[in-house]
N, C-alpha and C positions, 0 to 999 in steps of 0.2 A: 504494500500500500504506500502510496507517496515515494518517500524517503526512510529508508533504515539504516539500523547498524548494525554496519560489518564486525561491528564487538558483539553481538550480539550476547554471546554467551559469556562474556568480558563478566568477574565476579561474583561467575555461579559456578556450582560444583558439576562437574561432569563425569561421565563413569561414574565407577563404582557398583559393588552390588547392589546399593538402594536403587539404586537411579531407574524409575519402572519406564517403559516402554512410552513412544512418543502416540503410537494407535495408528499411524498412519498408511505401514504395511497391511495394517489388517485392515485398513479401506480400501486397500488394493489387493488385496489378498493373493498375494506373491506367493508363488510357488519354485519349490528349491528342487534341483535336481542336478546329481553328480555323475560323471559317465568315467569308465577305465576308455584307456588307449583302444579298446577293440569298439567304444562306443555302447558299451552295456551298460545297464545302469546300474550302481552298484550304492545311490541314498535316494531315495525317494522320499519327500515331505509330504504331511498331511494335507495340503493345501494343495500339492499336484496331484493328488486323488479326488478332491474336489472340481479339479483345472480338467484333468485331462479324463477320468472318469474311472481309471484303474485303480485298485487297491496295491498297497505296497509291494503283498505277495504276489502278485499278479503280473507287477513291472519288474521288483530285484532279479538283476541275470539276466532279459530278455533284451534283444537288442534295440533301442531308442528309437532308428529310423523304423524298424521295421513295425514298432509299438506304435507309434503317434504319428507316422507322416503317411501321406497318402506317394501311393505305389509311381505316380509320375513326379511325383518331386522330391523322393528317396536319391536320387544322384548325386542333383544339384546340394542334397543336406550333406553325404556324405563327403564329398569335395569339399564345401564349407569345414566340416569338421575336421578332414583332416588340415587343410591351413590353419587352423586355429591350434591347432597340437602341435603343429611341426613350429609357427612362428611365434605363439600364444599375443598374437594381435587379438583383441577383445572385437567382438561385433555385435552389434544389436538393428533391432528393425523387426517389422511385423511378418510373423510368415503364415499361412493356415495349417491346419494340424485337426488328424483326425480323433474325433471325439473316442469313447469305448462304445457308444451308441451308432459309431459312423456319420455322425452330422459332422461338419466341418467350422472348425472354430478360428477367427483372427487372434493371435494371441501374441506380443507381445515379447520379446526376451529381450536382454540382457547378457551371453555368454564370455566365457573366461577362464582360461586356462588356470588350474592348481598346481603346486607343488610341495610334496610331504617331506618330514626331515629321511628320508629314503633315497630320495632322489628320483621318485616315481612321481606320473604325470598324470593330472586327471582334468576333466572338462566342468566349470561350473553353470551350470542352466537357471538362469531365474527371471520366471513367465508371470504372466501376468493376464487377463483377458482383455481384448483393446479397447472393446466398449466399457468398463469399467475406468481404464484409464482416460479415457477420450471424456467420461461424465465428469471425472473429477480435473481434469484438466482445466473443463470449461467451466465449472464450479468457482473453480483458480480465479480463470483471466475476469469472469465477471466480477466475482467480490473484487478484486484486484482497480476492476473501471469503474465499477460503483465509488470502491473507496477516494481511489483517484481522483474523477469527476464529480463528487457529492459536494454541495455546499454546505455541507455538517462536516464540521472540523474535527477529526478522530487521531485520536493517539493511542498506542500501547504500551503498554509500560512491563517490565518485567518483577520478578516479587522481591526486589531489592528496590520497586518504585523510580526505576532508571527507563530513561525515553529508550523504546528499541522501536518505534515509528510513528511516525505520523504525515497527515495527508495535506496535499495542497491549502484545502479549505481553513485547515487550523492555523497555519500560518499568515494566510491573508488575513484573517479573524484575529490572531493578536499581534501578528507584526512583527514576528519571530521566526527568522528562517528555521529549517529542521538542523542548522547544524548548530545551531547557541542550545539545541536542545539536548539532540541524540547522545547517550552515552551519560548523560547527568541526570541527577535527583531531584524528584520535583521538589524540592524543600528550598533548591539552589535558584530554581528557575521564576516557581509563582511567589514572589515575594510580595507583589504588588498586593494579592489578595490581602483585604482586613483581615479574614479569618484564616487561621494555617490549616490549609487543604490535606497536608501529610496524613494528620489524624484520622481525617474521613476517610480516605481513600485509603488506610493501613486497615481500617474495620471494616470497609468491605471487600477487602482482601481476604480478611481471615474469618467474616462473620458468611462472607457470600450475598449474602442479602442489598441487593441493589439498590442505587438513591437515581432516582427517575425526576427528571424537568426541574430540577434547584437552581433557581435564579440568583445570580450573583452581580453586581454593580462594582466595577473595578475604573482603575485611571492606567491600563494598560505601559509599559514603558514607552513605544513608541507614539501616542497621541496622550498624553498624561495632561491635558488642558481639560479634557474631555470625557464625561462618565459612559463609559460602554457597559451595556448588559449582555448575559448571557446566560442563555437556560443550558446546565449541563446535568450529566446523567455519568453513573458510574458503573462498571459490572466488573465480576470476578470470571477470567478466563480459565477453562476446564478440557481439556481433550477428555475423548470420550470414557478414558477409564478415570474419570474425575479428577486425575492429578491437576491442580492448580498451576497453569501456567503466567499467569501476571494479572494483568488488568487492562483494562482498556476502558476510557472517556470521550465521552462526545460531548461534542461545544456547539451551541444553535446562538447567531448572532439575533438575541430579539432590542437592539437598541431603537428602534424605532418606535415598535411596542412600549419600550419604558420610556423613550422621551415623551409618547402621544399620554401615555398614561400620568406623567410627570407632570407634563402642561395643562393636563386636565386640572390635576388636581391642584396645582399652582394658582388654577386661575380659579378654584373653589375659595383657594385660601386668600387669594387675594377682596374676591364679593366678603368674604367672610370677614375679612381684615377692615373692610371699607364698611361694610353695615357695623360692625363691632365699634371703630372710628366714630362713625356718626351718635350712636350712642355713650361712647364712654371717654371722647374729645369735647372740651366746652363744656362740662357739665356745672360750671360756677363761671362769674362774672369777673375775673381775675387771669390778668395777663402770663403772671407767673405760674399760677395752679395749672392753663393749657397747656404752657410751653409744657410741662412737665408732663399731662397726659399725653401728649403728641411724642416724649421721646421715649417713653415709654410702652407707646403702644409699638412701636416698630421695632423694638427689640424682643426678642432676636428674631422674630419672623422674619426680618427684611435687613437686619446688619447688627453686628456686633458690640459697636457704639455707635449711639447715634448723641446728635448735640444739635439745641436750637439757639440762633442767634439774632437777635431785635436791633435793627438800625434803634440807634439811639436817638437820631431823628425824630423815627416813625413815634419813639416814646414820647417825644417833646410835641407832638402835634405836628410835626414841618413835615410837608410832604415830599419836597424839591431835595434830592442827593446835594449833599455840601461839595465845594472841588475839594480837591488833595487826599487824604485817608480818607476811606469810612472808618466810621466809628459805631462798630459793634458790643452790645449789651449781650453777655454768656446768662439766659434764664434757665435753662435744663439740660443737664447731662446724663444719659440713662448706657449705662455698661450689661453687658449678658454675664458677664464675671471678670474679676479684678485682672485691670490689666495697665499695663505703662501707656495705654493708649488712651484712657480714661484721665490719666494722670495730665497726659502731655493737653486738653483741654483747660481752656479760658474758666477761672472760677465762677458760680452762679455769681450773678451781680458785678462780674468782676466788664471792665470796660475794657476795649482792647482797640489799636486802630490796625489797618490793615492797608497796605498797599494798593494799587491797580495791578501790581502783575501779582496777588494772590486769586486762587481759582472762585472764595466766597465771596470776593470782591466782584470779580466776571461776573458769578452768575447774581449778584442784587441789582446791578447796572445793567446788562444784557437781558433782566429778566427771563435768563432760558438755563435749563436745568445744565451742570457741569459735568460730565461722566467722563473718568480714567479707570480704562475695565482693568489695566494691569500697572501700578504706581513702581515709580523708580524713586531712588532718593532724590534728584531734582524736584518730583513732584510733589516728596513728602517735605521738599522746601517751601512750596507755593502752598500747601495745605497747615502744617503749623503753625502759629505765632511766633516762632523764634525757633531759632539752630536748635536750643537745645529738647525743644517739643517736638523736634524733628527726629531729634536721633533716638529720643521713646517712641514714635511711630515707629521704626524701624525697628528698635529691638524687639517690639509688642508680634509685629510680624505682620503690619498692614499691607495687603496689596491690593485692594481697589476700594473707590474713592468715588462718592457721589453727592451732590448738592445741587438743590432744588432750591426756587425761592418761592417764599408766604407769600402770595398774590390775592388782594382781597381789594373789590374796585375799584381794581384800576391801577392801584399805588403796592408798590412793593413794601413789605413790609421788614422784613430779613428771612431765612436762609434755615433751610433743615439739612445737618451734613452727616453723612453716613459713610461707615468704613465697615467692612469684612477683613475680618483675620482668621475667625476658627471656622466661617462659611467658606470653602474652597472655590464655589464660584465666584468666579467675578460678576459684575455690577454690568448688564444688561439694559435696552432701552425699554424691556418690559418692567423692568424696577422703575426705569427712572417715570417711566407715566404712571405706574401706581403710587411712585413718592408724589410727583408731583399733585395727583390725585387728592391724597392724604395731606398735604401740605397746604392744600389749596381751602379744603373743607378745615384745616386748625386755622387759617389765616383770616378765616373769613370770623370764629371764633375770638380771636384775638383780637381781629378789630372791635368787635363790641365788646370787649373786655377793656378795650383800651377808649373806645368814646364812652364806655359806661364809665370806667375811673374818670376820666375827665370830667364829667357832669358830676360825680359822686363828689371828688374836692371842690368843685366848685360851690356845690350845696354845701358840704361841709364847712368851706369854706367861707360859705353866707352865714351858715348858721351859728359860727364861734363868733364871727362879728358881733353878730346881735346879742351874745349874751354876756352880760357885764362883768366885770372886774369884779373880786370879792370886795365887799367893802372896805374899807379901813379901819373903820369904828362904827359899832351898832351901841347906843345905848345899854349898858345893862346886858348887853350879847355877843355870844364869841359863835362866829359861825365860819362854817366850810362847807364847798361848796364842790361838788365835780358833776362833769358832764363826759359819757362813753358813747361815740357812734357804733352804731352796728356793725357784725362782722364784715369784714372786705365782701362778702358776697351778695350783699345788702344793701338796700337804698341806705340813707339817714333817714331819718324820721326828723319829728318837731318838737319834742320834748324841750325845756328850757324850765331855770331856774330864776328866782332874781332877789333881792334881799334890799328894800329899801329905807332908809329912815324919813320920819315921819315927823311933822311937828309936838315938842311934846316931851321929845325923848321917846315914842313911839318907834318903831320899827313894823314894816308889813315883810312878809317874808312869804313868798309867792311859786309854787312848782305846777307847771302842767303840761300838756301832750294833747298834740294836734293826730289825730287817727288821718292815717297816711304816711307817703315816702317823698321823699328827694325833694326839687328846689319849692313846689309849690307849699308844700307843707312846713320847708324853712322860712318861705316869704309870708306866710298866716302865722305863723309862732312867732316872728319879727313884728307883725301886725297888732299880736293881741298885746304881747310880753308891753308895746311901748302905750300901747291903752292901758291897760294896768295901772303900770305907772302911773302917767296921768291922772285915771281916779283914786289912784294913793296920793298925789298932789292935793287931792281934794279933798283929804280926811273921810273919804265914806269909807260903813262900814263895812266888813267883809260882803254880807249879804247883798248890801246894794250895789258893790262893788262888782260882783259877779251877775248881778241882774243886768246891770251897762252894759258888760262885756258878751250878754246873751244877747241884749239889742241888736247888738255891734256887728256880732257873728251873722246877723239875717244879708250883708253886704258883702260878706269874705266868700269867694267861694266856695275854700275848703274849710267848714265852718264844726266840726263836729270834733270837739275837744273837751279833756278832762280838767280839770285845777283843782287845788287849792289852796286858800285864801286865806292866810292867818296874820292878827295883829296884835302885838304885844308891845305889853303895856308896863314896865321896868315899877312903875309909883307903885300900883296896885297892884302887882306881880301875879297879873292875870293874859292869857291870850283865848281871844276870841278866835276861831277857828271855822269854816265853811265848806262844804266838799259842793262841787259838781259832778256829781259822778266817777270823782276819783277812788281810788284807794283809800284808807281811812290812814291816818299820821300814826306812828309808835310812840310811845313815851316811856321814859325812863328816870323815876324817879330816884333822889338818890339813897341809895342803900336798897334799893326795890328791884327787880325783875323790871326789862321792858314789858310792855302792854301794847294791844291796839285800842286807840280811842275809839268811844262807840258812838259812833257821828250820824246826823241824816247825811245818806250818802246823797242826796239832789240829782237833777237830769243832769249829762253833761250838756255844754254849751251849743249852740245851735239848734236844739230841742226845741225851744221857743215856747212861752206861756208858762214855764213852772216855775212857782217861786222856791228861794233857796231860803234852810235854815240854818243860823251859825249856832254855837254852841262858846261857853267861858268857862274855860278849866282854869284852875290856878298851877302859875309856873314860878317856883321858886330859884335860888339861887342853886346848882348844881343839878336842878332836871334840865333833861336834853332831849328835844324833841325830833322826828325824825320826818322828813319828808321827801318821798319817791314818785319813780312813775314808775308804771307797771314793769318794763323792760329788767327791773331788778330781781322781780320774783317770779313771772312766768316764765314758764318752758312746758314746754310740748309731753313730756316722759313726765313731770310729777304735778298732782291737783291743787292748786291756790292755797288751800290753807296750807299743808304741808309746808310749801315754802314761805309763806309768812310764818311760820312759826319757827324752822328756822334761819328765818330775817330776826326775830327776836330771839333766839338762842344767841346767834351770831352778837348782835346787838350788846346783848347782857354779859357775853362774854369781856367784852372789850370796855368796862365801866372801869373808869377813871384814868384811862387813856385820852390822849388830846387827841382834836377834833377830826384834824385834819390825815392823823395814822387811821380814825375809827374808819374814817370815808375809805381810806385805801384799803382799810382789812376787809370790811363790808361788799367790795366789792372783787377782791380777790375770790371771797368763800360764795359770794353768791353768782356770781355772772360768769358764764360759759365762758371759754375761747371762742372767738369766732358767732356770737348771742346775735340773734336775727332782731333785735330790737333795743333802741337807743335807750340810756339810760340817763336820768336828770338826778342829781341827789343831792340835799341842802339837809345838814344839821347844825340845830340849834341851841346853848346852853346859857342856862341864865346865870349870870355871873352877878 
């Protein structure tokens, strides 16, 4: 078949008593026959009793021509045989020969002169019948053209697992002539394989038991860029008296099959990857929180590391590229496992500028994705920050290199940059339209994360204006005050506090919350907080004071707010006190547990038509009164009173600490990370 070797037998035992028969004779079933100088036969084998039709006794002694050849070509034998005596030239060729039946048979021989340690001369005959050899001949030449011409690559191996052939097919199939092979071990040869073939191929050696259609995916030596499949199959070779002659492997190239199957399912995982994206990219209102799901969504499905980078620009609101560097903002860096190439990455927050002849630079300005499917170290110069980010890519073992830019209408925003080191393939234009893809849907993300912050400081930004400086001096009161916007993922709301003095030595002291988000609900809390005031200008009481500000609200549009409205009075060491539908105030007296005061809680504002009623507790020197907005004790997981109670645990804990530690403990034990709701807090103690 193909190619063999002429060592064949190269490191195997041969001879010997064990050594059983190869079978071969007995598919030709060769018969032996000896003749003296007169031409008589003097050995007759079993098999030329079967051949020619005579039994032993039948033929020993009688004369050969006159036994087996027919009467007209008895001359012609006897002349052959004596030249073969007299020169012992060997001759073979077919002659016919009559049966013991008298039919006439083609048969075959082989003849050749003996000689015994006597110095006596004998003739050896070994026959054969022609159609038998003519069957297995052709038996031969076919397997032989089969193997030859088959596109199924076969080898055989002998039971020391050394190549003794293989066929054309196999070598076109891995690219391996037969002589890197023949004569050596497969242990030397398939190295490429991940799994060590030895093992399998040694148990079905010795178990028998065959492995049929095992698909394999290798990087062959000669195309090693490139993953080849192949379905092979193994068998234990046996001559008919079962002695184990080696093995032999067939190789069926199915890479087509597994790339058509690869790309299938490539492109399962890419929908897969893209609806996952759309779901689990953008899920909060923060530019940092995306970046970070976006670099981590493409790890590892689509690279090794990936890193996203924000024109610092695009963070400032500027839309128009500055000349000379960009200036890129590092918000996320997501690794598949630790590596110098994670390292050699811009820190989150960290700023970085960057050339024009860098490739992230290319692609923010070109807005067109950047693809080096194989990186040399020049390139991992144009890819790092600096030389020595460059020579961590190299040691990490980067070789291809991908950047795509966040494009969200219109304007570029910055740049998603992806490396393969433990993925062997390289970076592909079917990557880069899925990055780009992906990039496109976090870009679009990140801009409303980035005009939602912008609005969000701005509100914020309106709404610490409007709320006042703590006092200086309150008659008779030592007060503190804080205000906490909502988490980043949050509008702001309209909560506000305000702590005024009053003709008198009076002080009003005022918290309340606009129901609503963002600037309109900071421009109504701006609205009422400076009406207030005003009717604190004007010495009304709580009650009336809140009755104005419900007039008032029939003109605001966002008009549906809590308060309230308390005034104390240092003379009389009393405070009048009003709710609109807020929360009711704690008090803690001293030496006493806090309390909630049991107030009418009143409509809130906007309601329109119901009057409000205050209430006069007495507030001595050392009580300290507490006033919130809801934002401090609701949440979603535990029920209102729960957490007003402990608001007042909290509260009683912290007695005869100063004012301003109470505020910051208060709101460490009670307010969430990241609380979906702004929080107003003024305490009050009468000194």
């Amino acid at each position: 078949m193909g190619t063999t070797d002429s060592r064949a037998g190269h490191g195997r035992s041969v001879g010997g008593p064990a050594a059983p028969p190869s079978g071969l004779l007995d598919l030709l079933s060769v018969a032996a026959v000896v003749l003296n100088p007169q031409g008589r036969v003097v050995f007759w084998s079993p098999k030329a009793e079967e051949l020619f039709g005579y039994t032993a006794a039948e033929a020993l002694g009688q004369h050969a021509a006159r036994l087996t050849v027919h009467e007209e070509h008895r001359d012609a034998v006897t002349k052959l045989f004596a030249e073969i005596m007299e020169s012992g030239t060997d001759w073979a060729g077919v002659f016919p020969i009559r049966h013991k039946d008298g039919s006439t048979r083609l048969v075959e021989f082989r003849n050749m002169r003996l000689l015994d340690d006597l110095g006596d001369v004998y003739a050896l005959g070994l026959a054969a019948d022609q159609a038998a050899v003519e069957r297995i001949e052709r038996d031969a030449a076919l397997a032989m053209r089969l193997v030859s011409q088959s596109p199924v690559g076969l080898a055989i191996l002998d039971p020391d697992l050394r190549y003794l052939a293989m066929n054309p097919a196999l070598e076109r199939i891995t690219g391996q002539c037969a002589g890197e092979r023949l004569g050596r071990p497969v242990g030397e040869i398939l190295t490429y394989l991940k799994t060590d073939p030895e093992a399998r191929l040694r148990r079905v050696l010795e178990t028998g038991e065959s492995v049929v259609d095992r698909e394999i995916v290798c990087r062959p030596p000669a195309d090693p860029d490139h993953e080849h499949a192949w379905s092979v199959s193994y068998y234990r070779l046996e001559d008919s008296g079962g002695r184990v002659l080696g093995l032999a492997y067939s190789v069926i190239d199915v890479t087509e099959r597994h790339q058509a199957a690869t790309e299938a399912a490539q492109a399962r995982q890419r929908l897969t990857l893209i609806a996952t994206a759309s779901a689990s990219v953008g899920t909060t209102l923060d530019v940092e929180t995306t970046a970070c799901e976006l670099a981590d969504m493409v790890v590892p499905v689509l690279a090794d590391v990936a890193a996203v980078d924000v024109l610092d620009s695009a963070l400032d609101g500027r839309t128009a590229l500055p000349e000379g560097p960009t200036l890129f903002r590092a918000l996320a860096v997501s690794a598949a496992h630790s590596t110098e190439a994670a390292q050699a990455a811009d820190p989150p927050r960290g700023l970085a500028a960057y050339d024009s002849d860098r490739l992230i630079t290319q692609c923010v300005r070109t807005r067109q994705p950047v693809l080096v499917a194989h990186t040399t170290r020049q390139d991992l110069e144009r890819i790092a920050p600096h030389g020595e980010a460059a020579s961590l890519l190299a040691a990490a073992g980067v070789h291809s290199y991908l950047a795509v830019p966040l494009l969200a209408r219109g304007e570029v925003l910055g740049a998603l940059d992806l490396i393969r080191i433990e993925n062997p393939a390289p970076f592909d234009d079917d990557d880069a339209l899925l990055a780009a893809e992906l990039a496109a849907r976090a870009a679009v993300c990140i801009d409303n994360a980035r005009g939602y912050q912008a609005q969000r400081e701005a509100a914020l930004t309106l709404q610490r204006s409007l709320l006042p400086e703590p006092p200086t001096h309150l008659p008779g009161l030592e007060v503190a005050c804080r205000y906490q916007p909502a988490g980043a993922t949050s509008e702001i709301g309209g909560d506000w506090y305000d702590a005024i003095p009053l003709q008198g030595d009076r002080s009003a002291l005022v918290v309340g919350d606009v129901m609503g988000s963002g600037i309109k609900a900071a421009a109504t809390m701006g609205q009422l907080r400076s009406a207030a005031r005003a009717f604190a200008e004007l010495s009304l009481a709580p009650a009336e004071a809140l009755h104005h500000l419900d007039h008032l609200t029939e003109g605001v549009e966002q008009t549906i707010t809590t308060c309230i409205y308390c005034v104390y009075d240092p003379q009389r060491g009393e405070c009048e006190v009003c709710l609109a539908g807020h929360l009711p105030p704690a008090l803690m007296r001293l030496d006493h547990k806090a309390t909630l005061l049991d107030l009418p809680t009143g409509a809130p504002l906007g309601v329109g038509g119901v009057p409000f009623e205050s209430a006069t507790i007495t507030f001595r020197p050392g009580d300290v009164l507490v006033l919130y907005t809801d934002g401090l004790v609701e949440t979603r997981s535990e029920p209102i009173d729960a957490r007003l109670e402990t608001l007042l645990d909290s509260l009683t804990a912290t007695r005869g600490h100063d004012l301003e530690g109470t505020c910051d403990r208060l709101l460490e034990m009670l307010r969430s990370p990241g609380g979906e709701d702004d929080v107003a807090l003024l305490m009050a103690r009468a000194r």
